[in-house]
C-alpha positions as CSV (number, residue, x, y, z in Angstrom):
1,X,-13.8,40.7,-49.4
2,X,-13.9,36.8,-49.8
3,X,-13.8,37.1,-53.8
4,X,-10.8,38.9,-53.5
5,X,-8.9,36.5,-51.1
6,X,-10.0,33.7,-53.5
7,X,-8.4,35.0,-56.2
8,X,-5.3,35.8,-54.3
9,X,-4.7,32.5,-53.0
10,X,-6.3,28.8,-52.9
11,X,-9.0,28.5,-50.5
12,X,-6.6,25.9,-48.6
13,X,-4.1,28.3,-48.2
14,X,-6.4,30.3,-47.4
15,X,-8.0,28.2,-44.4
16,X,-4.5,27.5,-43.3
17,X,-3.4,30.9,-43.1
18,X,-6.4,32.1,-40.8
19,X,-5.8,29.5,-39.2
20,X,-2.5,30.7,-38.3
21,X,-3.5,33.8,-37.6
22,X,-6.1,33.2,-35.3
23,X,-3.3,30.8,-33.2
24,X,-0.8,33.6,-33.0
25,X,-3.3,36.1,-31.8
26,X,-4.2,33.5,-29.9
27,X,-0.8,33.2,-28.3
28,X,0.0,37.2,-28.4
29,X,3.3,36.2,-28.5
30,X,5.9,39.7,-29.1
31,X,8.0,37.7,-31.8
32,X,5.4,36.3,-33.5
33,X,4.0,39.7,-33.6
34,X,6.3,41.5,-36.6
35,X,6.3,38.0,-38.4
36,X,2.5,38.0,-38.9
37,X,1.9,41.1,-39.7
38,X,4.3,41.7,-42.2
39,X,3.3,38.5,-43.9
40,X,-0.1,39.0,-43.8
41,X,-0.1,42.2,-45.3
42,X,2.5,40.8,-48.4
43,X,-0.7,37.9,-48.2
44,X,-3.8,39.3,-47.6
45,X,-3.2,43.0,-49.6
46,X,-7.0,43.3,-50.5
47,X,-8.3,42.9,-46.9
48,X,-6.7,45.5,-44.8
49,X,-7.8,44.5,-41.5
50,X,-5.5,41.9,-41.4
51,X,-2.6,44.6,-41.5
52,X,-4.3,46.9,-39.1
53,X,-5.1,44.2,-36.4
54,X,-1.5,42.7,-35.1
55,X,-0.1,46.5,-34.2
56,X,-3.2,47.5,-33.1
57,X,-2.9,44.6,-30.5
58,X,0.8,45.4,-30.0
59,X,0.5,48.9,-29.2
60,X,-2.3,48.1,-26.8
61,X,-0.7,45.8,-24.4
């Protein structure tokens, strides 16, 4: 899982992006909700969580 993150990106990109993606979860803001997603699944192709989390939060609120 981590290995193949680290070889798709720096590990400060890395940080930055979770980072991100924790705020706008955070936030559960509707807008941010398509822009996260589809970026993290162009980023994060090796770790699909990260593209099955955001619409599993959108469809259930």
């Amino acid at each position: 899982m981590s290995s193949a993150d680290d070889c798709t990106l720096p590990k400060s990109v890395r940080l930055r992006e979770e980072k991100i993606f924790r705020e706008l979860l955070a936030s559960k803001r509707k807008i941010s909700t398509p822009f996260f997603s589809i970026r993290y699944k162009s980023n994060f192709l090796a770790d699909a969580r990260l593209g099955i989390v955001p619409p599993k939060k959108k469809s259930a609120a």
